[in-house]
C-alpha positions in Angstrom: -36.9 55.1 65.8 -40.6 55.3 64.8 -42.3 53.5 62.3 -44.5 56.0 61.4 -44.0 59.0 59.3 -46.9 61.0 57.3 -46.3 61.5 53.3 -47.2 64.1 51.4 -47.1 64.5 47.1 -47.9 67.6 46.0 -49.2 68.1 42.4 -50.4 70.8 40.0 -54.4 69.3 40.3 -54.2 67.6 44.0 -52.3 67.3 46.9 -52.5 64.1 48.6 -51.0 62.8 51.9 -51.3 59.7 54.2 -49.8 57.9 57.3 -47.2 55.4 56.1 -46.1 52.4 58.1 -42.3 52.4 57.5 -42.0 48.9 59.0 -44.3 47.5 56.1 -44.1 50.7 53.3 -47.0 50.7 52.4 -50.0 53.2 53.8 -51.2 52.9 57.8 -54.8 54.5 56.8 -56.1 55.7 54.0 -54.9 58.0 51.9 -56.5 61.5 51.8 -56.6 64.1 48.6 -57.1 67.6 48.4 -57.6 70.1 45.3 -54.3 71.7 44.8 -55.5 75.5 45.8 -56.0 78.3 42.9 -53.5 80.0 43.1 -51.6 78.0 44.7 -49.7 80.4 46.6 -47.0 78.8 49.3 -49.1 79.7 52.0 -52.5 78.8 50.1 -50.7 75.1 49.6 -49.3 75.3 53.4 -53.0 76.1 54.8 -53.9 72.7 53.0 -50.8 70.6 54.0 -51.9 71.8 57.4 -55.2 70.8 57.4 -54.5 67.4 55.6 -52.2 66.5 58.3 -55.1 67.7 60.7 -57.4 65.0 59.2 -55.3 62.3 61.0 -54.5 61.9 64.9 -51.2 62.0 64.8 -48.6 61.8 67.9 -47.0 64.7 67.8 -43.6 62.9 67.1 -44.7 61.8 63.6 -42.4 63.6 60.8 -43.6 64.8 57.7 -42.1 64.3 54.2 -43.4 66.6 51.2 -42.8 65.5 47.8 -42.6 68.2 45.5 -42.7 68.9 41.6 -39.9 71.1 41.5 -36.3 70.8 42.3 -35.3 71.3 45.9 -31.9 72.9 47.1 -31.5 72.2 51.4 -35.0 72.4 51.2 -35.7 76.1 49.2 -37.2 76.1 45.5 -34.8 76.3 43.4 -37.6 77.4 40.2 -41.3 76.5 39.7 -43.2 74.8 36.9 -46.2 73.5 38.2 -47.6 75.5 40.6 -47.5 79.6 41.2 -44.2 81.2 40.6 -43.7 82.6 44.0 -42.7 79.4 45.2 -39.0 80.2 43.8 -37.2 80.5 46.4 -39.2 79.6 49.2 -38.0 77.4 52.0 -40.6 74.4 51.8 -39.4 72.6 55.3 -39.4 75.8 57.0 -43.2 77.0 55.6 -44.5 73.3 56.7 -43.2 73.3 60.0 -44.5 76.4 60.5 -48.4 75.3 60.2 -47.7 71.6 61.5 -45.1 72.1 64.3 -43.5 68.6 62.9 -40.3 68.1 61.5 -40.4 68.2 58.2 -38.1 67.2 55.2 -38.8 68.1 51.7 -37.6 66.4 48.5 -38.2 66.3 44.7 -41.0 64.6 43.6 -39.1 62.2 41.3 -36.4 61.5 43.8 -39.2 60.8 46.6 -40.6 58.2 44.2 -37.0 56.4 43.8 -36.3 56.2 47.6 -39.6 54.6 47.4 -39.2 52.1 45.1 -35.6 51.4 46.6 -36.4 51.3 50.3 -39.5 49.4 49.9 -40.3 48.1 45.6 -38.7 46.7 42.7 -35.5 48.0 44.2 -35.1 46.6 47.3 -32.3 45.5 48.4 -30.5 46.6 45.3 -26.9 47.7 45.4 -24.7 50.1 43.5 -26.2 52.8 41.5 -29.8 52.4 40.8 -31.5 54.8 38.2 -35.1 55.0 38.9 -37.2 56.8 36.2 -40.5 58.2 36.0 -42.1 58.0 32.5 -45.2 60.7 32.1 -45.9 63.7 31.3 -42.0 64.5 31.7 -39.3 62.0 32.2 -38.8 62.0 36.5 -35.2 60.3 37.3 -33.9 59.7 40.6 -30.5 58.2 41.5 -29.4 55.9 44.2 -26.0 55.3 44.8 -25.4 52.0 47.7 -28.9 53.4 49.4 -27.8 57.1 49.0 -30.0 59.5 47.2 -28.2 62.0 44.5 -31.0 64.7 44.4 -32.2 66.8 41.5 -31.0 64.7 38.8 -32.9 66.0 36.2 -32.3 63.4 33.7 -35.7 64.1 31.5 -33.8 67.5 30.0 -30.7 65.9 28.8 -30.1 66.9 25.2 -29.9 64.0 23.2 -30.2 64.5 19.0 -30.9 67.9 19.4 -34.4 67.9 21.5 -34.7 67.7 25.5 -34.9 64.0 26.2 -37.9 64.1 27.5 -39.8 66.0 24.3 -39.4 62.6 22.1 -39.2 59.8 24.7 -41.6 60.6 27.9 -44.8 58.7 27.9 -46.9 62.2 26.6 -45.0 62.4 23.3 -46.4 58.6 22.9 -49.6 59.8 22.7 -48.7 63.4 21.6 -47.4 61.7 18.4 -49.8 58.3 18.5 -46.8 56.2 18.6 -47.1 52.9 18.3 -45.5 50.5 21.2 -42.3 49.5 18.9 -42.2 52.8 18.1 -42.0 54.3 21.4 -39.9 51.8 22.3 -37.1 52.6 20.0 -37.4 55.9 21.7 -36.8 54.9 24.6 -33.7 52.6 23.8 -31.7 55.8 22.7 -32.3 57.4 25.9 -31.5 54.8 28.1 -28.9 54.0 26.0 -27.4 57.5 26.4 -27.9 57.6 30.3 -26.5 53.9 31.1 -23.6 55.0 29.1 -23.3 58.4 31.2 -23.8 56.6 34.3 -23.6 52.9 34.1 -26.1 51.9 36.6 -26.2 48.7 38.2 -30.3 48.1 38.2 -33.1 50.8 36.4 -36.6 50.5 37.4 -39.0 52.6 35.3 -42.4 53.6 36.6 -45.1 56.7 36.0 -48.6 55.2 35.0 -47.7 53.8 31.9 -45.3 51.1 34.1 -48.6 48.9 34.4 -48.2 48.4 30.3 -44.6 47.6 30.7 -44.7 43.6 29.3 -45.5 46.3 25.7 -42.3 47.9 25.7 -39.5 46.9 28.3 -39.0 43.8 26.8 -37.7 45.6 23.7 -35.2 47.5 25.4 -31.5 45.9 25.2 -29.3 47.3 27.8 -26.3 46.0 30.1 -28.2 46.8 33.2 -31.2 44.9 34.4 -34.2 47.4 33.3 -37.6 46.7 35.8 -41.2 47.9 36.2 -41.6 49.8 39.5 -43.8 47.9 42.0 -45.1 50.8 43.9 -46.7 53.1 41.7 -48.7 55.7 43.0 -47.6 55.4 46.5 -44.1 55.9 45.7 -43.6 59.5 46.0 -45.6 59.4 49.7 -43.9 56.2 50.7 -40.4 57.3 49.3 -41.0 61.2 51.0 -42.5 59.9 54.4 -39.4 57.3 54.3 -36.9 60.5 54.4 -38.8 62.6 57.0 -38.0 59.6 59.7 -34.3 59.1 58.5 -34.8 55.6 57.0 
């Protein structure tokens, strides 16, 4: 088995990619990023996934795993939000192979980031169910069950009170509403609350940018699971997607 894939995350503004040592998860060179293409068409984003892959010598064994912001059914688009609407229903694996030759997986964006996080971050090692969540712009959840990813979870657009979850409790209504840290926090207590009780996960590691503040608000939240900042940030949704593409 190799122990090298090549990542890609690909995002409304910028699509990045990189070589990722699966031995060590972590990056094998630096990490590249392009301008997501206007529109960004499937075949105007493929053209640039192509030549981002380009940028590297690769062997011509290396997989590629796509992280993408948009739920994935056996690979095809199930609807888009972030990028143009042709996308929907589109088969993403099948597109990228097509420009790259390589085998190519592709997997939501949030769920990338938790296979990440459990293969390589604050999860490791970790058994059970593990809830990984994403808090941004949205709320991003991924679940692992003993090492086993449940895909398109979705967990930011569970009703709870009356709104979509993620409308009162992700990290943009913080400073949508200029919330204070306690505030935000309480927030965040009902929703948690709600999921552990849906799903009663073992371990949940919460990441997104706002993770790096987490000693402001984590500490406030009282649950009967173990609730942990993420460790991998940034490079979780390459790590987590390049991870997949080479079956780890």
């Amino acid at each position: 088995m190799s122990d090298l894939a090549f990542g890609i995350d690909i995002g409304g503004s910028g699509i990045k990619g990189a070589p990722v040592d699966l031995t060590a998860g972590d990056y094998a060179e630096k990490r590249t990023r392009i301008p997501t293409p206007q529109p960004s068409t499937p075949q105007a984003v493929a053209d640039v996934l192509a030549r981002l892959v380009d940028s590297y010598q690769l062997p011509d064994d290396v997989p590629i795993g796509v992280a993408f912001p948009a739920p994935l059914q056996h690979g095809v688009v199930r609807f888009m939000a972030n990028l143009d609407q042709s996308w929907t229903g589109v088969d993403l694996p099948a597109l990228v192979q097509r420009v790259t030759g390589r085998h190519v997986i592709a997997v939501n964006d949030a769920d990338a980031a938790g296979v990440g996080e459990v293969r390589y971050g604050a999860a490791r090692d970790a058994e059970g169910v593990v809830l990984v969540a994403t808090l941004g712009t949205g709320i991003g959840s991924a679940l692992m069950v003993d090492g086993v990813l449940v895909p398109n979870t979705e967990l930011g657009h569970l009703e709870i009170d009356g709104h979509d979850a993620e409308s009162r409790a992700a990290d943009s209504a913080r400073e949508r509403e200029n919330l204070s840290w306690d505030e935000w926090s309480e927030r965040l207590q009902r929703y948690f609350g709600v999921v552990e009780d849906l799903l009663s996960p073992d371990l949940i590691v919460v990441g997104g940018g706002v993770s790096k503040h987490h000693e402001k608000y984590l500490p406030n939240l009282h649950l009967r699971a173990p609730i942990i900042p993420a460790k991998l940030r940034n490079a979780a949704g390459i790590v987590g997607a390049a991870a997949l593409a080479a079956g780890r």
